[in-house]
C-alpha positions in Angstrom: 123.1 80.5 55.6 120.8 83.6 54.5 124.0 85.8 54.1 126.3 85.5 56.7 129.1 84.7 57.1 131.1 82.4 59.6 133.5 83.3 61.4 136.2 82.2 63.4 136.0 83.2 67.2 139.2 82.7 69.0 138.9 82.4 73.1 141.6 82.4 75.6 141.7 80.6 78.6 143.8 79.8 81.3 147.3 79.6 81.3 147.9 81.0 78.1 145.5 78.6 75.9 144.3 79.6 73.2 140.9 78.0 71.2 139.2 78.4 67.9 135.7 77.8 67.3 133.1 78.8 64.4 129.5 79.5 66.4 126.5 77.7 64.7 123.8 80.6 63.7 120.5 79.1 63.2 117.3 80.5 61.3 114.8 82.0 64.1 111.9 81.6 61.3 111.7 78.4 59.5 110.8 78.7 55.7 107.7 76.9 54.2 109.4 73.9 53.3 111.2 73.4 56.3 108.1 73.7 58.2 106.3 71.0 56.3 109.0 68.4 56.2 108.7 69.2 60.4 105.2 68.3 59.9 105.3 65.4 58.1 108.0 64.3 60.2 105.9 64.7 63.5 103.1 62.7 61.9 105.4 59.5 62.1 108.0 59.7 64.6 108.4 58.0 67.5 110.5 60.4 69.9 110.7 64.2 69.3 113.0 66.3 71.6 113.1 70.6 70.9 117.1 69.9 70.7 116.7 66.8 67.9 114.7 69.2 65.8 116.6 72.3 66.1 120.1 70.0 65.0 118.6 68.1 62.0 116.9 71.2 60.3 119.3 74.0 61.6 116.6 75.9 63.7 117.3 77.4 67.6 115.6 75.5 70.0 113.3 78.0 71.2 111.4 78.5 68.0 111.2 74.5 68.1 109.3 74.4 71.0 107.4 76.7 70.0 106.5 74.4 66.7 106.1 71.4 69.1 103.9 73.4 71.3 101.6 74.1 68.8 101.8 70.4 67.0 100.7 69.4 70.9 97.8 71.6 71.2 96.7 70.5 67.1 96.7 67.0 68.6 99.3 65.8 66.1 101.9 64.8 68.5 101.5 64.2 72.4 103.9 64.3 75.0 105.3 61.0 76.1 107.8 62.1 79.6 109.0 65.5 80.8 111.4 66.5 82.7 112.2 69.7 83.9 114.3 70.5 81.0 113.1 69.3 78.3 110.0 67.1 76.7 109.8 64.1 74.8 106.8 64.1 72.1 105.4 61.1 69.8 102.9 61.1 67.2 99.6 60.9 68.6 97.8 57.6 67.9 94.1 58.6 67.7 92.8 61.4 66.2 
């Protein structure tokens, strides 16, 4: 976890509840090897979503985008359906 520490946040709520939760912190920059198992992974895969790539390699979902972004505009992966959330990519089939 590059150093930090987790911690335990507690939160009140209404009518005297109490909850306990430990915040995920995710990497904003991706090391090398994380960044070519993405790759190799986009090269094959049949449905990419920002959120599936941010959970499975412990990356925020903004600086996914941004890797599917430019994966998109390399022509490695292409964008299947969008919504106005989020997109779905797949590897591109002719290169």
């Amino acid at each position: 976890m590059s150093g930090r520490e987790r911690k335990v946040v507690r939160k009140k709520k209404k009518f005297g509840l109490v909850v306990e939760f430990t915040p995920t912190i995710r990497e904003l920059i991706p090391d090398e090897e994380t960044k070519k198992k993405i790759d190799d992974e986009l090269k094959r895969a049949k449905g990419v979503t920002p959120a599936y790539l941010a959970f499975k390699y412990n990356i925020r979902v903004s600086t996914a985008k941004k890797i599917l972004r430019e994966a998109e505009a390399n022509n490695v992966i292409k964008a299947i359906t969008k919504s106005r959330r989020t997109i779905v990519y797949s590897a591109a089939t002719g290169k």
